[in-house]
N, C-alpha and C positions, 0 to 999 in steps of 0.2 A: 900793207894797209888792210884791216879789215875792221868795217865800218856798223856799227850797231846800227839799227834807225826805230826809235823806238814810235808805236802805230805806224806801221807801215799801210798806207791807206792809198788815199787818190794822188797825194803828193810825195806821199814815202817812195810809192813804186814806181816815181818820175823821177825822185832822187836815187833811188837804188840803181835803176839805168846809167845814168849818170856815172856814178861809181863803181860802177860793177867791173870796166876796163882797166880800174886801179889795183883792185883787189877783191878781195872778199867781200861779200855784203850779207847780213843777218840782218831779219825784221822781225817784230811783233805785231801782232792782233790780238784783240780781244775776244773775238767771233772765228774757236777755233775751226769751224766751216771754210774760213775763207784761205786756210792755210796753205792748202794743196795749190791754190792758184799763185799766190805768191811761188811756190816751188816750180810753177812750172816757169815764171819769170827768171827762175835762177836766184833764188833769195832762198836761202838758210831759214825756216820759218821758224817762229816758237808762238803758242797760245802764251798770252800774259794775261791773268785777269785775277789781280789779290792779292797773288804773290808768284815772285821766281822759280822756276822750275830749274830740279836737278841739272835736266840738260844745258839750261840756259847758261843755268851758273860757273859749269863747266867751260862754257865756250868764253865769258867772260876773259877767262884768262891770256886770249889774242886779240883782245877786241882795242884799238889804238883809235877807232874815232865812234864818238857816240852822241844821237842826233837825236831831239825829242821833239816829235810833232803832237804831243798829245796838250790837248787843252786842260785847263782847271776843269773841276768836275760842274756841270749846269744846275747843279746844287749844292744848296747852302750844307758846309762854309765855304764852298766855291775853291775845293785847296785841288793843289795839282796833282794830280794820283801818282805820277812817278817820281817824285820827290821821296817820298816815305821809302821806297823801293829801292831806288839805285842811290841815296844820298849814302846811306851806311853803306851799304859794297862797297863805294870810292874810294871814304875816309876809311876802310877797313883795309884796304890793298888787292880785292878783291878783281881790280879791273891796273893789273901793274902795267901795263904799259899804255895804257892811257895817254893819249899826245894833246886831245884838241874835243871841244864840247858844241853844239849847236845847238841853240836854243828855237824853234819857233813861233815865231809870237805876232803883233799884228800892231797893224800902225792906227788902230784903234783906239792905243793907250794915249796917244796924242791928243785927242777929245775933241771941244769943237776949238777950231778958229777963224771961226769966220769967212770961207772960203780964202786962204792969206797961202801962200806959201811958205811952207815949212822943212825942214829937217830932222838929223838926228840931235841937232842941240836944243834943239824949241823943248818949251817943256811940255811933260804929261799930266793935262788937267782933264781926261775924263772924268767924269760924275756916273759912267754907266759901269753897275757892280762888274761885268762880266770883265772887263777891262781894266778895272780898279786891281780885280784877282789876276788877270795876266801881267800884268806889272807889279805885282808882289814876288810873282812866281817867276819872271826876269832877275829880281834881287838873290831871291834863292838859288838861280842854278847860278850866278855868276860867284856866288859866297862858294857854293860847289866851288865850281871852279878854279877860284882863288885858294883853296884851302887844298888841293889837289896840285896846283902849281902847272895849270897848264892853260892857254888862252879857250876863252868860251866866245865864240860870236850869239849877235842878240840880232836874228835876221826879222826884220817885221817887216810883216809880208799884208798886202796891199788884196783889193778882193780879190780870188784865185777863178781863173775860170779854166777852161780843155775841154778835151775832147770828152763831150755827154754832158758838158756844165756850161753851158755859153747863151747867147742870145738868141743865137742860130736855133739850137736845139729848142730853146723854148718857144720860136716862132713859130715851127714846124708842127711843133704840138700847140697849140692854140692856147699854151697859157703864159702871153707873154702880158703886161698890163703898162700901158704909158700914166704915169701920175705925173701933174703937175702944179705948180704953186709951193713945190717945197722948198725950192733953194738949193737943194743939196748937188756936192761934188765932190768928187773921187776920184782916189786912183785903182786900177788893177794890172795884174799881176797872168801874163799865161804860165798855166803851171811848168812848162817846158823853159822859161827862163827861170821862173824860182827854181827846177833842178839844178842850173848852169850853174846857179849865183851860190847854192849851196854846197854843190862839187868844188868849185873854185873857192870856197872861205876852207870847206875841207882839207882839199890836196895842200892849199898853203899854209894852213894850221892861221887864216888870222880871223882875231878876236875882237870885241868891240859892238857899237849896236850898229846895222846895216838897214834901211830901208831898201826892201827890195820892192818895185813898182816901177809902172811903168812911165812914160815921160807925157801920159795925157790925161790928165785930171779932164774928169768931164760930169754932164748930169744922166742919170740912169735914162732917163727917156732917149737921148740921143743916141744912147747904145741900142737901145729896142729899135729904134726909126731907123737906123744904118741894117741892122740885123735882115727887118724886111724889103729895106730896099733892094739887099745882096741877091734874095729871093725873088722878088718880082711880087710884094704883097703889099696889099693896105696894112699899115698899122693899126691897132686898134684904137677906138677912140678915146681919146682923152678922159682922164676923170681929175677930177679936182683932189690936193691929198686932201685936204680938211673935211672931205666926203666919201674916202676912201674908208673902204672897210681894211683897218692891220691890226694885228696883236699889236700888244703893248712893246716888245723887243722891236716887231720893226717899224715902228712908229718912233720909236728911240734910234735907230740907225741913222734917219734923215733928218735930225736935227744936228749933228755933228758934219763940217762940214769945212774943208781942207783938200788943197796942193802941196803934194806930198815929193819932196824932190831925192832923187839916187842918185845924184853926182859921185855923191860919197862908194855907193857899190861898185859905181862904174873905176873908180880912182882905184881904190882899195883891191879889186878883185881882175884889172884891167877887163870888162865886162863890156860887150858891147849887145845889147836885148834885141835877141833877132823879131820881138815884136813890140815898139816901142807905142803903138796905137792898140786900142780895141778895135780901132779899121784893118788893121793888118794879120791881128792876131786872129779875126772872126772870117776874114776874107781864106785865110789857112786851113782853116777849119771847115771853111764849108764844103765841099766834096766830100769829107768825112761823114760830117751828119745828113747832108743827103744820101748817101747811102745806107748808112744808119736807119735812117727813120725811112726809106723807099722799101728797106726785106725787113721793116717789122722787127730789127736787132737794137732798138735802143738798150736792151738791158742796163744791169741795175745801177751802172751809171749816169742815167737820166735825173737829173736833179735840177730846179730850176739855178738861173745863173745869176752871179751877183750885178 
């Protein structure tokens, strides 16, 4: 088995783990700076940014499972950058023994519903472009796919948080913020079971679209208010959203609004999510980011959480 992961980043390199005890694992970056560090993870590196490199193209030729975390571009026309890239290598024979495709993508495409519970059969009525583009770019790799003859999973994947991206860590650092009066809920995702869920669609070679998430649709402020309580801290105070200062993007985030159910990954992948709460999953976590943030090593995975 040796497993391409194309942007190999905060979730590639949780997937690459993952699979690394199966076989081979190869990643991409765009920032070839960041390359040396995937190697020392034990990841095959390559800079990708425009176009495939000699060496890549060479390795191509063992590469049996290939995984794209990379998003549409966040500019118009919003197309998917590896599309252009690896769609002619595939259809060229370039990748012969090719078994099994991963698509990652977000359950975003589902849009709003009204806080209802949903699935993979519910339909996708986003209105928000960036979403409108990842469900285009679902169509595209599954045509891949099909045209290739080999099953592609469509994993949409739920807010992602971990270790440097959580509540924790943003409490710690003083920029966490409670809004309320939006409505909005959700599911997420610790990136250590989106590795599991996509090792496991991997090794089996199955295909099809998977919600991956977790089993607690909730509202973002609950997660902040649990985060400080884990701490021993006041939350901060309330603000109204209608008063809140957001960009346009996230001020569109919280008008969509869905329970998001993974019966289906759990069946399909016999998956059991060793963190099926943002209580569990942040409760895990903390001893990480208190150490973290106590020697001053947030480094540059400090990013607020969803």
């Amino acid at each position: 088995m040796h497993t391409l992961i194309l942007g190999c980043g905060f979730s590639g390199t949780r997937i690459a783990r993952e699979l690394a005890v199966e076989g081979r694992v190869s990643g991409t970056r765009r920032d070839g700076a960041v390359l040396e560090g995937l190697r020392r993870q034990g990841v095959e590196a390559f800079a990708l940014d425009g176009g495939v490199s000699e060496a890549l193209l060479e390795r191509l030729a063992t590469v049996t499972h290939l995984i794209s975390s990379v998003a549409p571009s966040r500019e118009l026309p919003l197309d998917d950058p590896m599309l252009p890239l690896f769609g002619p290598l595939v259809a060229a024979g370039a990748l012969p023994r090719l078994a099994w495709i991963g698509y990652l993508s977000t359950i975003g495409v589902y849009g709003d519903h009204a806080g209802e519970w949903i699935d993979e059969g519910t339909p996708c009525r986003s209105r928000q472009q960036r979403s409108i583009a990842r469900l285009e770019a679902e169509g595209a790799w599954r045509t891949l796919g099909d045209a290739a003859g080999v099953p592609i999973a469509l994993l949409r994947l739920s807010g992602i948080y971990g270790p440097g991206r959580n509540a924790v860590r943003d409490a710690l650092l003083g920029r966490a913020r409670v809004l309320t009066g939006h409505g909005q809920v959700f599911n997420r995702i610790h990136v250590d079971d989106l590795a599991r869920a996509v090792a496991l669609s991997a090794k089996g070679r199955v295909g099809g679209i998977l919600n991956v998430t977790d089993d607690t649709p909730s509202a973002p402020e609950d997660v902040v208010r649990y985060a400080h309580t884990l701490l021993g801290l006041e939350p901060p105070p309330a603000i109204a959203f209608d008063e809140a200062e957001l960009s346009p993007m996230a001020r569109s985030f919280y008008g969509e609004r869905k329970r998001v159910s993974n019966a289906r990954s759990k069946d399909a992948l016999g998956l059991r999510y060793a963190y099926p709460s943002y209580r569990t999953g942040l409760e895990a976590l903390l001893p990480h980011e208190l150490e973290q943030v106590s020697t001053g090593r947030e480094g540059d995975d400090a990013h607020p959480s969803v």
